[in-house]
matplotlib code that plots the C-alpha trace (Angstrom):
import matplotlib.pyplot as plt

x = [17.5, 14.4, 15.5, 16.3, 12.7, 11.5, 13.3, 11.9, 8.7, 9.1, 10.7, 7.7, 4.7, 6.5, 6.4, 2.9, 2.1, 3.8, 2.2, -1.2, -1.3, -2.6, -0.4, 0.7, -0.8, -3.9, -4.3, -4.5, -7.5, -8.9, -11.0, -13.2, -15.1, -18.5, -21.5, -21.6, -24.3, -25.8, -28.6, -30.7, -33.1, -30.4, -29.3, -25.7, -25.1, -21.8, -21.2, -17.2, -16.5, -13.9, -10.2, -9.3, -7.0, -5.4, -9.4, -12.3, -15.4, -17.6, -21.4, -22.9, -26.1, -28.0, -31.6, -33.4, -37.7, -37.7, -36.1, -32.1, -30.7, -27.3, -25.6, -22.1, -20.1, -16.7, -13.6, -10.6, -7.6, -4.1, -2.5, 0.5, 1.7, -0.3, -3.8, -6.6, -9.7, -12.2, -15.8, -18.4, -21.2, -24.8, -23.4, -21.2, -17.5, -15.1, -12.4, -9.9, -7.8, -4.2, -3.7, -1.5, -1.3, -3.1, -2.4, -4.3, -6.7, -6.8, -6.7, -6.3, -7.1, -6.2, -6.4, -5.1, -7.0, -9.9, -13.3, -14.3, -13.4, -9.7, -9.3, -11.2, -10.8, -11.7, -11.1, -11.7, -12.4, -12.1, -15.6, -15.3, -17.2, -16.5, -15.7, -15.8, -14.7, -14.5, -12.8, -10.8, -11.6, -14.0, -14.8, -11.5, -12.9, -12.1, -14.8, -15.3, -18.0, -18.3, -20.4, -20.3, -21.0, -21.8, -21.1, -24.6, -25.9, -25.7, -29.5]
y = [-13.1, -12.0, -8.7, -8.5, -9.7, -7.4, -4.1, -4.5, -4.4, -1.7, 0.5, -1.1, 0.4, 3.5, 3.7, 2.7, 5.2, 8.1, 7.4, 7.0, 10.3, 13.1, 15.9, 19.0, 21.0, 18.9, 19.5, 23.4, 22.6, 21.0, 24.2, 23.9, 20.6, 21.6, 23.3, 26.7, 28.8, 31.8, 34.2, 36.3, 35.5, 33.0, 30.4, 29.2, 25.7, 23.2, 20.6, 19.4, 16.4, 16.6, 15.7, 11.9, 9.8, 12.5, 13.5, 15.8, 15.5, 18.2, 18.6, 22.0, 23.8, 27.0, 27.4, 30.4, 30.9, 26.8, 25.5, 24.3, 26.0, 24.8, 21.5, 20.4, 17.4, 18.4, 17.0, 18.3, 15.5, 14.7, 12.7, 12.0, 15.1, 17.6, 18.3, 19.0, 20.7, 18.6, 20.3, 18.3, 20.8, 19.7, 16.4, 17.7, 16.3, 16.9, 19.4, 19.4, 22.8, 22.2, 24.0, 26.8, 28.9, 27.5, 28.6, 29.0, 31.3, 30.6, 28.5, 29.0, 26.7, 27.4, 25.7, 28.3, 26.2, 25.5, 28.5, 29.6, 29.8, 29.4, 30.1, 29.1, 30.6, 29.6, 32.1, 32.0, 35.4, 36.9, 35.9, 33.0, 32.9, 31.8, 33.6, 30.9, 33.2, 31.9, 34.2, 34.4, 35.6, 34.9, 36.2, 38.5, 40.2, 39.6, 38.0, 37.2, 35.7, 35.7, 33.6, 35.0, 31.9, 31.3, 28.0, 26.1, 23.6, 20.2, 19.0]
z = [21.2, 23.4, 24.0, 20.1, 19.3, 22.2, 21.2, 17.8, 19.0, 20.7, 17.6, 15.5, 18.2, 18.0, 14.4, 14.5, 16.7, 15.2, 12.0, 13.1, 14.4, 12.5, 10.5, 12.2, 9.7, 9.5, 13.3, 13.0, 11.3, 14.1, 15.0, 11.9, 13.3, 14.6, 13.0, 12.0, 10.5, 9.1, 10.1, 7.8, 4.6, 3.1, 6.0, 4.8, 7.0, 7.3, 9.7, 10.0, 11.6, 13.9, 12.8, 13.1, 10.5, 8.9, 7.7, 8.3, 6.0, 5.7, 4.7, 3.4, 2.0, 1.5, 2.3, 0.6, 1.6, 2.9, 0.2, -0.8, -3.4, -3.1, -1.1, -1.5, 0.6, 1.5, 2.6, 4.1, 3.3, 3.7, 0.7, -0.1, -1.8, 0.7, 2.3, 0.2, 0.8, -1.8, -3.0, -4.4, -5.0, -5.8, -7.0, -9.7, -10.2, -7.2, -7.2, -5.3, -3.3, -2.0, 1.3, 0.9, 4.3, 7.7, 11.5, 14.3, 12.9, 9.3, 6.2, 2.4, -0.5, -3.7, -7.0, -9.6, -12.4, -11.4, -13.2, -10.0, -7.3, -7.2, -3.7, 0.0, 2.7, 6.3, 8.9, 12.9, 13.9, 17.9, 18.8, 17.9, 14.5, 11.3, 8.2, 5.1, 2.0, -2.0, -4.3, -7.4, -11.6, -12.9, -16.2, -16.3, -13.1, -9.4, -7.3, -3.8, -2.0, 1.8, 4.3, 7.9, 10.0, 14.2, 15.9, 16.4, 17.6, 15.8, 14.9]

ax = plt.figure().add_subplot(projection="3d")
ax.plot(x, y, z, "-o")
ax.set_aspect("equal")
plt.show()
């Protein structure tokens, strides 16, 4: 009867520790923690957390002559029918984007209904930098907005 009650244990920590470890796909998201940022007359700025319980949340803004002109909190999710990347800009509703495409370099959003953007884009490039891209119609014509990004320091 011990070893009964013993190897159940043992199957039930395995479980446990199986399923409190994070996603394969959520951990090729992993290189996104950190703080990246812009340089030139419009600073564009997001700080990631890194990735821990199947989450990474995300905080963003764009400074223009001292001042914010645009903020947005940000999550990047697993839920139970796929990992989201979730927008909440300048306190407005949240929409969510379903992961579509990620490796080790890259990672695409896309939520076909939302106006605009119906696609994010988060790309790693050879030096190390960030490319953050949104893109998609908008008003019957194709758009696409890029923010070239460096890692920083964390203030």
């Amino acid at each position: 009867m011990n070893r009964f009650i013993l190897a159940c244990c043992c199957v039930v920590l395995l479980w446990a520790g199986t399923y409190a470890q994070d996603a394969p796909e959520m951990a090729k998201l992993a290189w996104i923690a950190g703080c990246w940022k812009s340089e030139g007359p419009v600073q564009t700025e997001e700080q990631w957390t890194k990735l821990a319980g199947q989450s990474m949340l995300g905080v963003g803004r764009t400074i223009k002559e001292g001042k914010t002109i645009f903020y947005e909190f940000l999550q990047i999710r697993e839920q139970n029918d796929g990992i989201f990347y979730i927008a909440q800009p300048n306190g407005e509703k949240a929409t969510a984007f379903k992961l579509v495409k990620v490796n080790a370099t890259q990672a695409i959003f896309e939520n076909p209904q939302h106006d605009f953007p119906q696609r994010i884009i988060y790309q790693r490039l050879v030096d190390g930098s960030l490319l953050a891209a949104i893109e998609g119609e908008e008003k019957g014509k194709s758009k696409r907005i890029e923010f070239a990004m460096k890692r920083a320091r964390c203030d």
